[in-house]
DRENPA-3360 file (N, C-alpha, C; in nm, 2 decimals, always signed):
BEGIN
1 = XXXXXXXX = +1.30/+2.63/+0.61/+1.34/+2.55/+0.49/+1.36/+2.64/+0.36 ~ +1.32/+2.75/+0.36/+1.32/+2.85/+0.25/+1.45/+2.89/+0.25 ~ +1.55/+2.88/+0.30/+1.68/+2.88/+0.31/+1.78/+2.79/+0.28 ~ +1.70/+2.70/+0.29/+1.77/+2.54/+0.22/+1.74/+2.53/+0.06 ~ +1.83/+2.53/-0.02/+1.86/+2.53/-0.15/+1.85/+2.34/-0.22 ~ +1.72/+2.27/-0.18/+1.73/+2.14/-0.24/+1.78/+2.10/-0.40 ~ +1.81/+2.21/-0.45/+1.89/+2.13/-0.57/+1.98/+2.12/-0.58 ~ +2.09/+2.18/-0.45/+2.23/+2.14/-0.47/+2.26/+2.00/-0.43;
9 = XXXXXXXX = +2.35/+1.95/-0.51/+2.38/+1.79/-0.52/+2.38/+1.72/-0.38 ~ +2.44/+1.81/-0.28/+2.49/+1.72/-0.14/+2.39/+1.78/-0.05 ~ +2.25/+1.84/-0.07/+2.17/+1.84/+0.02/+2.09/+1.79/-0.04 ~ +2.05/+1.78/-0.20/+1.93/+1.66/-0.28/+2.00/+1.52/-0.24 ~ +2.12/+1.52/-0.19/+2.16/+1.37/-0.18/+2.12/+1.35/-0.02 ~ +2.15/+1.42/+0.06/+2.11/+1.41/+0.19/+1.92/+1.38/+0.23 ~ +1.89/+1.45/+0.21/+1.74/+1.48/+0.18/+1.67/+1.37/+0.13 ~ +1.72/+1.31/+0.03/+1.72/+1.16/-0.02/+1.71/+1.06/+0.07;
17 = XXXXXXXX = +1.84/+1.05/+0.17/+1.90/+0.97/+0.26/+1.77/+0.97/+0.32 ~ +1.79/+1.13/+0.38/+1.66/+1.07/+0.50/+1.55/+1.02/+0.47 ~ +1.46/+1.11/+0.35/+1.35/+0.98/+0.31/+1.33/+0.84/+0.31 ~ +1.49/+0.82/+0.24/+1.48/+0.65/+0.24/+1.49/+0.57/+0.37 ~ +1.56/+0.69/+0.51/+1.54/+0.62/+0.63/+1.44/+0.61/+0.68 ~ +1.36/+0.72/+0.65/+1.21/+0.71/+0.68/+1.14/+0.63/+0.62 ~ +1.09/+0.58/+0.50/+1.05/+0.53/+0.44/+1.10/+0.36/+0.46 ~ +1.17/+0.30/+0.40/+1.29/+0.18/+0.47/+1.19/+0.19/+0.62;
25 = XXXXXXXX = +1.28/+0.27/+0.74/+1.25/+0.27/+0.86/+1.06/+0.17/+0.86 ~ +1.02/+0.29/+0.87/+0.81/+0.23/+0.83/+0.78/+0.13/+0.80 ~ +0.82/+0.10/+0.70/+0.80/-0.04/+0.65/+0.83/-0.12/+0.71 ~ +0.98/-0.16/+0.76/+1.06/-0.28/+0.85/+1.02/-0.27/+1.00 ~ +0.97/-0.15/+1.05/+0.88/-0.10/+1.17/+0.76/-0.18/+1.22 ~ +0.68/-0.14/+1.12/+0.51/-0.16/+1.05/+0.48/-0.33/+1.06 ~ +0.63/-0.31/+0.95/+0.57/-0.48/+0.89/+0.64/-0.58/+1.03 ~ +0.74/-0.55/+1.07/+0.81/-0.66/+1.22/+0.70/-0.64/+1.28;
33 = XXXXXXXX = +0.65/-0.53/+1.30/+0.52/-0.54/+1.45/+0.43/-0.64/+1.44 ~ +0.38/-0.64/+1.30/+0.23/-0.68/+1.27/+0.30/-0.84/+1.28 ~ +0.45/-0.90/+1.21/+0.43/-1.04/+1.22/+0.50/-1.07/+1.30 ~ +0.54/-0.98/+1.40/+0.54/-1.02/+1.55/+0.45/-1.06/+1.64 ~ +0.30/-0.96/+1.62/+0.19/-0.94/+1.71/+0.13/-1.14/+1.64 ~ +0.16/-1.11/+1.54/+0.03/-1.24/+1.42/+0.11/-1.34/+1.41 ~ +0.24/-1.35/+1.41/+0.31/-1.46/+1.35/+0.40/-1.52/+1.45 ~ +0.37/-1.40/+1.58/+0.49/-1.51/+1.69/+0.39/-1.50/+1.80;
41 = XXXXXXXX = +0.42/-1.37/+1.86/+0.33/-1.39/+1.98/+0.17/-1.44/+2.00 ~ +0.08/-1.46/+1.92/-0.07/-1.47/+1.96/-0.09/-1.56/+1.80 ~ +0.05/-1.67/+1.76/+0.03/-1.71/+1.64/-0.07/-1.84/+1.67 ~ -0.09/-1.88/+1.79/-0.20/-1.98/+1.79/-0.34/-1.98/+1.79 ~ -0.36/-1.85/+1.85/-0.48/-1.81/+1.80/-0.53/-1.72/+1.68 ~ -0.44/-1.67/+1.62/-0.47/-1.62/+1.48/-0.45/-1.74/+1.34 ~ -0.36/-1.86/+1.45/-0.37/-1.96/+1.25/-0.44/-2.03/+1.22 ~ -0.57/-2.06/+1.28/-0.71/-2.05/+1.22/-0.76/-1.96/+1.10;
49 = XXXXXXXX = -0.69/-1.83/+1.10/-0.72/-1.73/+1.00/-0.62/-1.73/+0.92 ~ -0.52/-1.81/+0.88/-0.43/-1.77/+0.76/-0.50/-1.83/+0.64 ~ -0.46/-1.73/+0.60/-0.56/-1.74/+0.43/-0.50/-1.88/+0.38 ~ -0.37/-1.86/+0.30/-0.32/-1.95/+0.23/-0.19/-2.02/+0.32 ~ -0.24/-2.18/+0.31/-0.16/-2.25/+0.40/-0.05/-2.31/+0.31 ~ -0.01/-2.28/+0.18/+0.09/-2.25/+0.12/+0.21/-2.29/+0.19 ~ +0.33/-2.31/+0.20/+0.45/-2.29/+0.25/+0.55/-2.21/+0.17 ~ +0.55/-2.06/+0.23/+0.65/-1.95/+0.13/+0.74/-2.02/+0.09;
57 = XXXXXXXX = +0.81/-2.00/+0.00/+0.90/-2.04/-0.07/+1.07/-1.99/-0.02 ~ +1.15/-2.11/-0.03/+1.29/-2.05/+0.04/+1.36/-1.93/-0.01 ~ +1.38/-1.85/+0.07/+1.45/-1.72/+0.07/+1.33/-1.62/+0.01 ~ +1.21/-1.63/+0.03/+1.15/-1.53/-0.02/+1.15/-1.43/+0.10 ~ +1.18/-1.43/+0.21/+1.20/-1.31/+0.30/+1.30/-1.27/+0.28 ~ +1.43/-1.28/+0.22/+1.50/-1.19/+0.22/+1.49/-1.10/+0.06 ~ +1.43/-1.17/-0.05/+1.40/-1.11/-0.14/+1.33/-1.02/-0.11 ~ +1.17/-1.04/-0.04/+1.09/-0.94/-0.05/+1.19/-0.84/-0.01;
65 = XXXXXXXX = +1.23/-0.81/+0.12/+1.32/-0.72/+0.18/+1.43/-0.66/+0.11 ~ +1.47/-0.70/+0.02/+1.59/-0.67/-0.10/+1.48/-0.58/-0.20 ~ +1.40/-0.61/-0.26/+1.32/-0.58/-0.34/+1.25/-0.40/-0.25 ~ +1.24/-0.48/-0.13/+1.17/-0.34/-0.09/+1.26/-0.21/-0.04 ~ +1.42/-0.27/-0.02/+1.49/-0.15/-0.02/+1.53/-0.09/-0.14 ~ +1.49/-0.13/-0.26/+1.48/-0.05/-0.38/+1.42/+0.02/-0.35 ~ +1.30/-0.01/-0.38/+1.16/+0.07/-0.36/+1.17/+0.14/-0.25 ~ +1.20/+0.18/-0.17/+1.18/+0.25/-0.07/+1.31/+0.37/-0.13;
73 = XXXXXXXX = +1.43/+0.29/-0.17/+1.52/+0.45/-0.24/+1.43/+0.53/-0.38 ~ +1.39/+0.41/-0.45/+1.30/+0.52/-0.53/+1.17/+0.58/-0.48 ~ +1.11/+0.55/-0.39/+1.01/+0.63/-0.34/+1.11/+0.75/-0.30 ~ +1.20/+0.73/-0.20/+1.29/+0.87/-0.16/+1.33/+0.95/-0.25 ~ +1.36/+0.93/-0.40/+1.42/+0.99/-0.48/+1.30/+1.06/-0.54 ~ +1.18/+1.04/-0.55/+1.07/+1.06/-0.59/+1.05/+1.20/-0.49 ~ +1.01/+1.15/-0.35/+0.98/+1.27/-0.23/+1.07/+1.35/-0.27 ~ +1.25/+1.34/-0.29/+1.30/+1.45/-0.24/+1.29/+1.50/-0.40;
81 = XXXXXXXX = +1.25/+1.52/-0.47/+1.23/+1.57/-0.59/+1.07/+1.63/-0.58 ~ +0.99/+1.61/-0.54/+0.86/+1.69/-0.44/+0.85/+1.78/-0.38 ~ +0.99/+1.81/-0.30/+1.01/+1.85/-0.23/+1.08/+1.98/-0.30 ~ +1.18/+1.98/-0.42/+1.20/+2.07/-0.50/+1.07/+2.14/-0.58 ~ +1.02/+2.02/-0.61/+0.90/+2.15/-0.65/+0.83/+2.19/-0.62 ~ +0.82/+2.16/-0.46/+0.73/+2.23/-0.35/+0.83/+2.40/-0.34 ~ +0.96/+2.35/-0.32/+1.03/+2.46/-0.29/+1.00/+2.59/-0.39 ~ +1.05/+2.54/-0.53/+0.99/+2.65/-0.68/+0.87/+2.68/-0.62;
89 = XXXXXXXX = +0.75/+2.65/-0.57/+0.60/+2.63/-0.60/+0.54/+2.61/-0.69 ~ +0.58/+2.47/-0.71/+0.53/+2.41/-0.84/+0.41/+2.35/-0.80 ~ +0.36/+2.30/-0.68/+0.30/+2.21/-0.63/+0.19/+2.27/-0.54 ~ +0.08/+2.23/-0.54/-0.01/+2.27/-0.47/-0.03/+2.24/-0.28 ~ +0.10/+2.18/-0.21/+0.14/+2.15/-0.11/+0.11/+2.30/-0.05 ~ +0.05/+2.27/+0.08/+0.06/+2.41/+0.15/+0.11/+2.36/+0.32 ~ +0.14/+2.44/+0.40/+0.17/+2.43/+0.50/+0.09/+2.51/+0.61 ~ +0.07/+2.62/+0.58/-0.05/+2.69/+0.68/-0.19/+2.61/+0.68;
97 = XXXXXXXX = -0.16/+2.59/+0.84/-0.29/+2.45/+0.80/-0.48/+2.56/+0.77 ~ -0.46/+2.69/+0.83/-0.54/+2.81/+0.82/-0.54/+2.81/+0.61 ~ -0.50/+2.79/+0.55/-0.49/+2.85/+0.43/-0.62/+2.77/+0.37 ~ -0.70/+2.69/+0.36/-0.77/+2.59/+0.40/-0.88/+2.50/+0.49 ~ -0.99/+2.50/+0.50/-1.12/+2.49/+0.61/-1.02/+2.35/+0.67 ~ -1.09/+2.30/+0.77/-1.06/+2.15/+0.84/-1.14/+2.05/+0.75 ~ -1.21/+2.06/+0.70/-1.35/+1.98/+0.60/-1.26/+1.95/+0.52 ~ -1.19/+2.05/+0.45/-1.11/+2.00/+0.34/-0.98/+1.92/+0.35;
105 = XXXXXXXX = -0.95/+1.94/+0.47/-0.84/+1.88/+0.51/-0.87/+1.75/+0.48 ~ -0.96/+1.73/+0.55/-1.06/+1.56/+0.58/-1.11/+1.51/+0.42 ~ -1.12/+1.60/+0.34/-1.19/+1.56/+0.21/-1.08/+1.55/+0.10 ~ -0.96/+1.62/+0.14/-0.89/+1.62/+0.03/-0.80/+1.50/+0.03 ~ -0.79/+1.41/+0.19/-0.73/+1.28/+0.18/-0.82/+1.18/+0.10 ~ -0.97/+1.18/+0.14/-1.04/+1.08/+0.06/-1.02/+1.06/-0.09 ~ -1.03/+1.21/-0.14/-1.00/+1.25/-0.28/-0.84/+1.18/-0.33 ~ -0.79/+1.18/-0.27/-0.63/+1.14/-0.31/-0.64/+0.98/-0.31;
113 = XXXXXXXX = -0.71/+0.96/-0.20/-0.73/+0.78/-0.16/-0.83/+0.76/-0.30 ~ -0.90/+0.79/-0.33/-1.04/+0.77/-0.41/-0.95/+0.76/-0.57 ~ -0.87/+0.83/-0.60/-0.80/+0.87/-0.70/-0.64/+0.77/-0.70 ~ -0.62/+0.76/-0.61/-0.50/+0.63/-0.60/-0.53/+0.54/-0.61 ~ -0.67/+0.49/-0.56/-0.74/+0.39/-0.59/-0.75/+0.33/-0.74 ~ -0.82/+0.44/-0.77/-0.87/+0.42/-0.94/-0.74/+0.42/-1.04 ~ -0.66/+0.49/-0.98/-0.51/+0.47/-1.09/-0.47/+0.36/-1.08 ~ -0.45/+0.29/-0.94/-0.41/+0.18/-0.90/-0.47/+0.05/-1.00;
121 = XXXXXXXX = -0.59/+0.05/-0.97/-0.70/-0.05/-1.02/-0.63/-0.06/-1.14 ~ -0.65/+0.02/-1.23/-0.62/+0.00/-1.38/-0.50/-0.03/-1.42 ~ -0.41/+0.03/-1.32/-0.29/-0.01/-1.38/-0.22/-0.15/-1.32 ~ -0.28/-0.20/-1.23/-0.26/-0.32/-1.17/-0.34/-0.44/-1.27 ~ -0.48/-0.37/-1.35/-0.47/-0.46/-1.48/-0.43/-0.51/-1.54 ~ -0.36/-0.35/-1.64/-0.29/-0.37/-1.73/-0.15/-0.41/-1.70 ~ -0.11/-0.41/-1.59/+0.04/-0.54/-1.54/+0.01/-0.65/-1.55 ~ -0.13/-0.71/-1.52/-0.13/-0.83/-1.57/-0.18/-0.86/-1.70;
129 = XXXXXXXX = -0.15/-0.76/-1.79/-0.16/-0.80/-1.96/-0.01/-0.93/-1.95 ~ +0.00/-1.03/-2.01/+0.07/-1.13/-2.07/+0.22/-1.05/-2.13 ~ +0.18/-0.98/-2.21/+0.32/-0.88/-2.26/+0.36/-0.79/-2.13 ~ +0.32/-0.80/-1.98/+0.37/-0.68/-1.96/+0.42/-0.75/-1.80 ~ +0.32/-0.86/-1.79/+0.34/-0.91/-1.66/+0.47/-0.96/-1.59 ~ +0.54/-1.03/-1.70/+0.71/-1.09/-1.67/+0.82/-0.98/-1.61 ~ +0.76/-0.86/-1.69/+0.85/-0.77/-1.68/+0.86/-0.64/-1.55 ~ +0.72/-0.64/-1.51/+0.69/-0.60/-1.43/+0.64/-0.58/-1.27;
137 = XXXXXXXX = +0.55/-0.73/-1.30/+0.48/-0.70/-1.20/+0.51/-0.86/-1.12 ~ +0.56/-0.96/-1.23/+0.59/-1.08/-1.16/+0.69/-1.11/-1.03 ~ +0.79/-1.00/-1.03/+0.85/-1.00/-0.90/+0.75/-0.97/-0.74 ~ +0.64/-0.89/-0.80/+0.60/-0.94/-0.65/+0.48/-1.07/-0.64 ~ +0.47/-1.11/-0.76/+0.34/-1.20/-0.74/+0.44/-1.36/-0.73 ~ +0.59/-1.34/-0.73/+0.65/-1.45/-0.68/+0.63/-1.46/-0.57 ~ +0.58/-1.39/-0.49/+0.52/-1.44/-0.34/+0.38/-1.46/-0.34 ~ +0.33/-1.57/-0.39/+0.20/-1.68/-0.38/+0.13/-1.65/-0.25;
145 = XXXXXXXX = +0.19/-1.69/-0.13/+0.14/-1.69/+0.05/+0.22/-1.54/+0.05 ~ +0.20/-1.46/+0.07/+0.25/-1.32/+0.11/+0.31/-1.33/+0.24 ~ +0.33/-1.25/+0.28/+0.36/-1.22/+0.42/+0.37/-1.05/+0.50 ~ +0.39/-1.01/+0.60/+0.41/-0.88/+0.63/+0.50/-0.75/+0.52 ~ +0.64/-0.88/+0.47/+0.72/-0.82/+0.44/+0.72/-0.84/+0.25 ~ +0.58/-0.87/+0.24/+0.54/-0.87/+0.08/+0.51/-0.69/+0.03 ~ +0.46/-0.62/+0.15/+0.39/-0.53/+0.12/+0.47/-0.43/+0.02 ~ +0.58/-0.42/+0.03/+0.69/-0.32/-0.01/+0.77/-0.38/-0.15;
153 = XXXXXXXX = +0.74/-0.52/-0.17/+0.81/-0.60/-0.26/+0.75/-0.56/-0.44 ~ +0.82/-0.49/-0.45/+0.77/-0.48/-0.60/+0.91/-0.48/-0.70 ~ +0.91/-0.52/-0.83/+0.99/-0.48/-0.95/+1.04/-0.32/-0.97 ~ +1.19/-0.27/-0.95/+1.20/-0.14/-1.01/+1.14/-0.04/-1.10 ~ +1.05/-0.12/-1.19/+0.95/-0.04/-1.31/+0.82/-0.02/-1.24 ~ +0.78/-0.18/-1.18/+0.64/-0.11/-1.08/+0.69/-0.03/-0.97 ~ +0.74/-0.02/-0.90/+0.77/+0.09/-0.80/+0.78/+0.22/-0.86 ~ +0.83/+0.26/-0.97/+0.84/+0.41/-1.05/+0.70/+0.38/-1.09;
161 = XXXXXXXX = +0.61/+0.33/-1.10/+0.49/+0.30/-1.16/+0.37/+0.38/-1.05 ~ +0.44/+0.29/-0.92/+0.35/+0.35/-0.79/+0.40/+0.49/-0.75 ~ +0.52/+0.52/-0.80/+0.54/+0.61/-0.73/+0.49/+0.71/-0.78 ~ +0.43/+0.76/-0.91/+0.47/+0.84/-0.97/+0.28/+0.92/-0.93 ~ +0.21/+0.84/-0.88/+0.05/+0.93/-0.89/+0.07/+1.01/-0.78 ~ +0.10/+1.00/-0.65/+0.10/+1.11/-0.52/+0.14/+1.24/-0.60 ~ +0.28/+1.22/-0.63/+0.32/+1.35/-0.69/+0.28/+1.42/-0.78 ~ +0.19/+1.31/-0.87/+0.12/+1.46/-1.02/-0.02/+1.47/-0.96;
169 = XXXXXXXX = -0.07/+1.40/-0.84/-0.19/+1.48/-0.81/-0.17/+1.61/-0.69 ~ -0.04/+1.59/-0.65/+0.00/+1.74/-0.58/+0.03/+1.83/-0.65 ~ +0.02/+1.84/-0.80/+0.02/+1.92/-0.88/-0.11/+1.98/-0.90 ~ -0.19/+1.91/-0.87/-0.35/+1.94/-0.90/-0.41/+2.02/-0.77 ~ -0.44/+1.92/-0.68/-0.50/+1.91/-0.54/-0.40/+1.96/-0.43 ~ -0.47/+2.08/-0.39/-0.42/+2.12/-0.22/-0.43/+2.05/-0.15 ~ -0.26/+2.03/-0.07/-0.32/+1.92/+0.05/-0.19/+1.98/+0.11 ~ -0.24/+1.99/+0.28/-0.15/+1.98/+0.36/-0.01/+1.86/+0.38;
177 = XXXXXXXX = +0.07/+1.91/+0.44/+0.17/+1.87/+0.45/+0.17/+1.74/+0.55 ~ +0.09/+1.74/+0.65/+0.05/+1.65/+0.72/-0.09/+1.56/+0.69 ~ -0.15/+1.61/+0.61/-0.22/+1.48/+0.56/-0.15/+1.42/+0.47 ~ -0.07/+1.48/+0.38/+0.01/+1.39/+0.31/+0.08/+1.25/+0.38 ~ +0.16/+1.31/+0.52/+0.17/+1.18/+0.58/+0.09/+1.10/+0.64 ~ -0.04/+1.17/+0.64/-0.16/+1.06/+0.68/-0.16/+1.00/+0.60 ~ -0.14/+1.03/+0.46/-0.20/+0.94/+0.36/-0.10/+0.78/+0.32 ~ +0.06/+0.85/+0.34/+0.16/+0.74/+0.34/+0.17/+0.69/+0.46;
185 = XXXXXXXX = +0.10/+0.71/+0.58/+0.11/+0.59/+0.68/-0.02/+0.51/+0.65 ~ -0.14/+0.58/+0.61/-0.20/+0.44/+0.55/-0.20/+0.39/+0.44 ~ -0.16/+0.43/+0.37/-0.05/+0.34/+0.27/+0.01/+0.23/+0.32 ~ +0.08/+0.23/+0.36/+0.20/+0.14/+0.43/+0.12/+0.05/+0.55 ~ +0.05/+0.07/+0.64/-0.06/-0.02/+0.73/-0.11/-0.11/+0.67 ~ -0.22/-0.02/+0.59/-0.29/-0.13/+0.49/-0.26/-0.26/+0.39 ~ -0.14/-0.15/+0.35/+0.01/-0.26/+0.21/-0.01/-0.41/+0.36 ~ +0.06/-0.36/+0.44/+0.13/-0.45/+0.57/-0.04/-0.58/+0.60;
193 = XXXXXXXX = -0.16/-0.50/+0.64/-0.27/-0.54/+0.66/-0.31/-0.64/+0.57 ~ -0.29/-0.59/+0.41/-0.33/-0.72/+0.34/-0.24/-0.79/+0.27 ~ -0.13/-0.80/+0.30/-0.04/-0.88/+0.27/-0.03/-0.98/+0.40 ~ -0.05/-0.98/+0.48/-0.03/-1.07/+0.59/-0.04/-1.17/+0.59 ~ -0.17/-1.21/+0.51/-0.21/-1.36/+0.46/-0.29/-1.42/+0.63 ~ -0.35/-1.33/+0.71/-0.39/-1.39/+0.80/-0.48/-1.25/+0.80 ~ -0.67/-1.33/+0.80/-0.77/-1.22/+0.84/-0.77/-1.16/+0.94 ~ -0.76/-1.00/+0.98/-0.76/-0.95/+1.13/-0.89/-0.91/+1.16;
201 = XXXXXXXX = -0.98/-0.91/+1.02/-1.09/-0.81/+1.06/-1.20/-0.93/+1.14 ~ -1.29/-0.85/+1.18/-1.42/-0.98/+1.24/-1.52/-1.03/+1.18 ~ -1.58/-1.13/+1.19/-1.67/-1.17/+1.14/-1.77/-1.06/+1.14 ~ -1.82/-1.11/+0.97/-1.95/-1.06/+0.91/-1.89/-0.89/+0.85 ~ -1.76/-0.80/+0.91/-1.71/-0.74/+0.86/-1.74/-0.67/+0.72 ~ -1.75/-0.80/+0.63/-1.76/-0.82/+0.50/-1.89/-0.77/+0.45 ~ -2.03/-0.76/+0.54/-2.12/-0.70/+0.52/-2.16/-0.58/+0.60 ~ -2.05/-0.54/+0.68/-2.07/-0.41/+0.74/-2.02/-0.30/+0.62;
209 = XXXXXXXX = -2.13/-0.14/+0.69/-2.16/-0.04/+0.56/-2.03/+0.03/+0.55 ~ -1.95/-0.02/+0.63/-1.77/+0.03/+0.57/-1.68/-0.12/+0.51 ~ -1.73/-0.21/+0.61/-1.65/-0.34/+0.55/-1.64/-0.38/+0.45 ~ -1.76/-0.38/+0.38/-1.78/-0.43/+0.21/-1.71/-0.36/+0.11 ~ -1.67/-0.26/+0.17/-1.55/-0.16/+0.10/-1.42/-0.17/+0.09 ~ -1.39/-0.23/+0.20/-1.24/-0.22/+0.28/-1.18/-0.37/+0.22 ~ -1.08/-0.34/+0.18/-0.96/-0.48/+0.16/-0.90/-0.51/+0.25 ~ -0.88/-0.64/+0.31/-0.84/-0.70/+0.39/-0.76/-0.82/+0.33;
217 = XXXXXXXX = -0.72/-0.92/+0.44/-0.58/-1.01/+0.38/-0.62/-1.10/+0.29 ~ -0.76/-1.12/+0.29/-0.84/-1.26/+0.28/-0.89/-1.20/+0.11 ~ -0.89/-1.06/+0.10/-0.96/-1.05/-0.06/-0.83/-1.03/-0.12 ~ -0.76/-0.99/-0.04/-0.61/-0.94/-0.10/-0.50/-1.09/-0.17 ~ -0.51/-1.17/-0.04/-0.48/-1.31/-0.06/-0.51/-1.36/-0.17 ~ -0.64/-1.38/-0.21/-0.66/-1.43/-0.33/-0.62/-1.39/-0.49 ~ -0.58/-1.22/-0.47/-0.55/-1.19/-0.56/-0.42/-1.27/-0.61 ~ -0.36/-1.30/-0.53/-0.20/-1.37/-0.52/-0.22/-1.52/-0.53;
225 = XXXXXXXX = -0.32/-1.54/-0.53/-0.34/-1.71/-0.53/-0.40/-1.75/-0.67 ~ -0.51/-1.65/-0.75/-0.58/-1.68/-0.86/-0.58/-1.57/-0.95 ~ -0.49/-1.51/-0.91/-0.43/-1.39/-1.02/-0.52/-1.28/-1.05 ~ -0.64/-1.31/-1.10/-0.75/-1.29/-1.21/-0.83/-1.22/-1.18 ~ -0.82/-1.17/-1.03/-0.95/-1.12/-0.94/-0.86/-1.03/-0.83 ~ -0.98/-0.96/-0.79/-0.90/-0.86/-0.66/-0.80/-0.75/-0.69 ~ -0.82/-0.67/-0.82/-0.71/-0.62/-0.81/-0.68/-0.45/-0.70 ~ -0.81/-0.44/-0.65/-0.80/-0.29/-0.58/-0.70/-0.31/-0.52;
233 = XXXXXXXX = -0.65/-0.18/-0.41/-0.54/-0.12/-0.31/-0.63/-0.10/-0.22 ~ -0.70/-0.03/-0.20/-0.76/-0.01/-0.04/-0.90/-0.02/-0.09 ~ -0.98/-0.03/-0.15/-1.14/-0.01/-0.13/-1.15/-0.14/-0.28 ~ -1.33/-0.20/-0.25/-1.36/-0.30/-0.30/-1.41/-0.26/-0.44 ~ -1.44/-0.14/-0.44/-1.56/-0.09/-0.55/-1.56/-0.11/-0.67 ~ -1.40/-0.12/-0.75/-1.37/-0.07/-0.90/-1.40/-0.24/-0.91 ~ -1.38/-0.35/-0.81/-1.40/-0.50/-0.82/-1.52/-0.51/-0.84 ~ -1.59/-0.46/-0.76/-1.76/-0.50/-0.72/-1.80/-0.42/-0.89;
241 = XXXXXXXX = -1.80/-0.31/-0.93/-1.83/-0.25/-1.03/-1.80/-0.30/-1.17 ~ -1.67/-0.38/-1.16/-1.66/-0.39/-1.33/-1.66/-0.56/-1.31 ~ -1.63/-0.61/-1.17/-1.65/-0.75/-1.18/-1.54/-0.82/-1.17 ~ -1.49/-0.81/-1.10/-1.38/-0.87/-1.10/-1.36/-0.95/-0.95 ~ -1.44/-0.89/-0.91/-1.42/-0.94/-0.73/-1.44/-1.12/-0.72 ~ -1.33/-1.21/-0.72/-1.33/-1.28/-0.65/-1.44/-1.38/-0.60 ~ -1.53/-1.45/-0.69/-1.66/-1.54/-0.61/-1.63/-1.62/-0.50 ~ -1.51/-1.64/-0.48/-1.46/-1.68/-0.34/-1.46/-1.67/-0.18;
249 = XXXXXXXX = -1.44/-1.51/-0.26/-1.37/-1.40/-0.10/-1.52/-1.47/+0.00 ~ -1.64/-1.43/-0.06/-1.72/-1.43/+0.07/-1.75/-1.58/+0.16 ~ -1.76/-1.65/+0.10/-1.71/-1.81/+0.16/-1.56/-1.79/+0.21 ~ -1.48/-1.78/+0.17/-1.37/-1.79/+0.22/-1.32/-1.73/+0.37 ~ -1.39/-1.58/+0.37/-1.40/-1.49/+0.48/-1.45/-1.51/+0.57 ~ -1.57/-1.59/+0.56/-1.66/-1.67/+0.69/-1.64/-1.74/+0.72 ~ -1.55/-1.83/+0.65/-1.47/-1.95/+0.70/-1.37/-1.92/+0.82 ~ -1.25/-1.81/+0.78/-1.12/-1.79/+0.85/-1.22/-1.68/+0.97;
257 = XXXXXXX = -1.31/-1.65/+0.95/-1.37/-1.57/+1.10/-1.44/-1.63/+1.16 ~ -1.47/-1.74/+1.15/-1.61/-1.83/+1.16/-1.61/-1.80/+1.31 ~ -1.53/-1.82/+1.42/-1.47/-1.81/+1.55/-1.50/-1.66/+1.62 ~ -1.49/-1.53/+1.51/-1.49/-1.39/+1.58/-1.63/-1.36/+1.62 ~ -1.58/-1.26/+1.62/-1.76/-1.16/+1.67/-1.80/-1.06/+1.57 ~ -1.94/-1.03/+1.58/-1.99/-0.94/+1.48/-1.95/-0.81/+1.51 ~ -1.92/-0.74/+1.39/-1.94/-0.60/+1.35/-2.06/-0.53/+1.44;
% end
């Protein structure tokens, strides 16, 4: 790749392309499986667990999906611009996976997740300030009952919003090249996981020593239903810590698993 020149126009345009097919691709992949597996084939024994019995709203599947192939070209335009200043070495991206212990490998995704987290939390706030909400963040909270294909659905300004922390923490933090895509496939799982609007995890989950952590459809759901609570991305803690978590979620969760098995 040291031979490939990414800032000339017709290979930053190409380069582009394929991100967005990859990215696009994942999503529409990810998310048809999941409300395939949940919403067609084994939908009688999962709709017991749907959070919100809501009736989505007409044409909000092809919105979300419209909405998410923005977002997925600006994620791409974002990578393939990553990708230029991987090339400069502007970026702390390495590829010798030797340059680096294995520990770190393992510690520097947490670190990224732990730190996307916390960016996330706050700025998922301050979108719901009154001055900021209409403009930004209301295109995806027009989906009340989510669905698989909510996960990707955001406003053009929130998307440049989300996109923009992976890349200035690769400015900071070494991280392989392949954990990076560890980290955007669970990105995209999880997005898919708690948008579903149907619990997959099991009973009592919610008090297991990883569950009480973890966001699922049922804490995520409510954020979409009562605005005011729930705002993490993948972990419960910045909720549990400043207070915001939902007096709901735990009734609510024992309800829609009442049927599973323990952790």
């Amino acid at each position: 790749m040291d031979t490939i020149d990414f800032t000339q126009p017709w290979t930053f345009a190409q380069t582009t392309l394929y991100f967005f097919l990859g990215i696009f691709g994942r999503y529409v992949l990810i998310a048809a499986l999941f409300h395939y597996l949940f919403k067609v084939k084994y939908e009688a024994y999962f709709q017991s667990r749907e959070v919100n019995q809501r009736p989505r709203r007409e044409g909000q599947h092809w919105r979300e999906v419209g909405f998410s192939f923005i977002t997925a070209l600006i994620f791409a335009f974002v990578g393939t611009g990553m990708v230029v200043a991987w090339q400069k070495e502007y970026t702390q991206i390495y590829t010798d996976l030797h340059e680096h212990s294995t520990l770190w490998f393992i510690v520097s995704i947490l670190i990224i997740l732990f730190c996307h987290e916390t960016y996330y939390y706050w700025l998922h706030r301050w979108m719901h300030h009154p001055k900021v909400y209409k403009w930004v963040h209301k295109a995806h909270h027009d989906s009340i009952t989510t669905s698989a294909w909510t996960s990707f659905s955001f406003h053009p300004i929130e998307s440049v919003l989300q996109a923009i922390v992976l890349p200035v923490l690769l400015f900071i933090i070494p991280l392989h090249y392949v954990a990076i895509g560890i980290i955007l496939l669970i990105m995209t799982t999880t997005s898919v996981i708690n948008h579903l609007n149907t619990e997959l995890y099991p009973r009592d989950f919610h008090r297991h020593w990883f569950g009480k952590w973890w966001i699922g459809a049922t804490h995520h759901s409510l954020h979409h239903s009562q605005f005011k609570y729930n705002y993490g991305l993948y972990f419960t803690f910045w909720d549990k810590w400043i207070g915001t978590e939902s007096p709901d979620f735990k009734k609510l969760f024992e309800k829609k698993t009442a049927k599973g098995e323990k952790v």
